[in-house]
C-alpha positions in Angstrom: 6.9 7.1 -22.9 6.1 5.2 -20.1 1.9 5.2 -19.3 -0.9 3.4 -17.8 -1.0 1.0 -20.9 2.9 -0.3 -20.1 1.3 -0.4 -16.1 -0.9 -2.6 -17.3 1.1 -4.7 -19.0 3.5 -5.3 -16.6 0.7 -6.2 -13.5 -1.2 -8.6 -15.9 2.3 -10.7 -16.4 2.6 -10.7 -12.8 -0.5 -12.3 -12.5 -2.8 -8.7 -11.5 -5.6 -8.0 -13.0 -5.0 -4.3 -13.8 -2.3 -1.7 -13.0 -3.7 1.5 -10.7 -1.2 3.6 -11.5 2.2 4.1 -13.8 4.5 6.5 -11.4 7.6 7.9 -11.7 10.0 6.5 -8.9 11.1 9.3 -6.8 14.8 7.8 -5.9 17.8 6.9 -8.4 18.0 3.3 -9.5 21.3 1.0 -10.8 20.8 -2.1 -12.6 18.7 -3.4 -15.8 16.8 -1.6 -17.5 14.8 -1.0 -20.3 14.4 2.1 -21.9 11.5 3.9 -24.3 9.0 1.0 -23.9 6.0 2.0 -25.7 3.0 -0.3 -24.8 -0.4 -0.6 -26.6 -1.9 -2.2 -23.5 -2.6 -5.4 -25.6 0.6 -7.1 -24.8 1.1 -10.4 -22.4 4.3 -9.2 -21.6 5.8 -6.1 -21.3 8.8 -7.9 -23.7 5.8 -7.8 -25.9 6.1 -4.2 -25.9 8.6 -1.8 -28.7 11.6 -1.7 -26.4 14.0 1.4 -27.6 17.1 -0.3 -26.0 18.3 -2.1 -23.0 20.8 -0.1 -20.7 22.8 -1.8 -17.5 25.5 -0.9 -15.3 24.1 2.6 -15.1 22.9 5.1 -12.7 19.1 6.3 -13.8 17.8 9.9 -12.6 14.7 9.5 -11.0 12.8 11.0 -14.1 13.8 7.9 -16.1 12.7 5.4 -13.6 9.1 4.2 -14.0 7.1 1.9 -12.0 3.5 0.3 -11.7 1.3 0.1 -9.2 -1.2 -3.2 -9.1 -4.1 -3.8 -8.2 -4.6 -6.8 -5.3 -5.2 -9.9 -6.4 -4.9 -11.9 -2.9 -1.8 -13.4 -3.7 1.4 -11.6 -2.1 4.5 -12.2 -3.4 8.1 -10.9 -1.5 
């Protein structure tokens, strides 16, 4: 479920203007996360979005995983 509009969602609350891209991470991943988040692009924050569930403690195949790639904003955060 996871598309541009959730991309966008999540790079606005992190202070981006837009997301460039909403790909699929291409390694596994273990630790929070939240799963069938459906996003109407409207959202502040992606806890704004319909959240199907929360899972931890897990290992996630990299199909599952999602990410979001931002646009710059010229301030860098690590």
């Amino acid at each position: 479920m996871w598309e541009m509009e959730a991309a966008n969602v999540v790079c606005r609350q992190l202070g981006h203007e837009k997301a460039l891209g909403a790909p699929r991470n291409e390694q596994e991943y273990v630790g929070i996360c939240l799963g069938n988040v459906l996003c109407t692009g409207n959202e502040s924050s992606v806890l704004g979005c319909e959240i199907g569930e929360w899972i931890t403690g897990h290992s996630y195949e990299e199909s599952s995983v999602a990410s979001a790639v931002c646009s710059p904003t010229g301030n860098l955060f690590y």
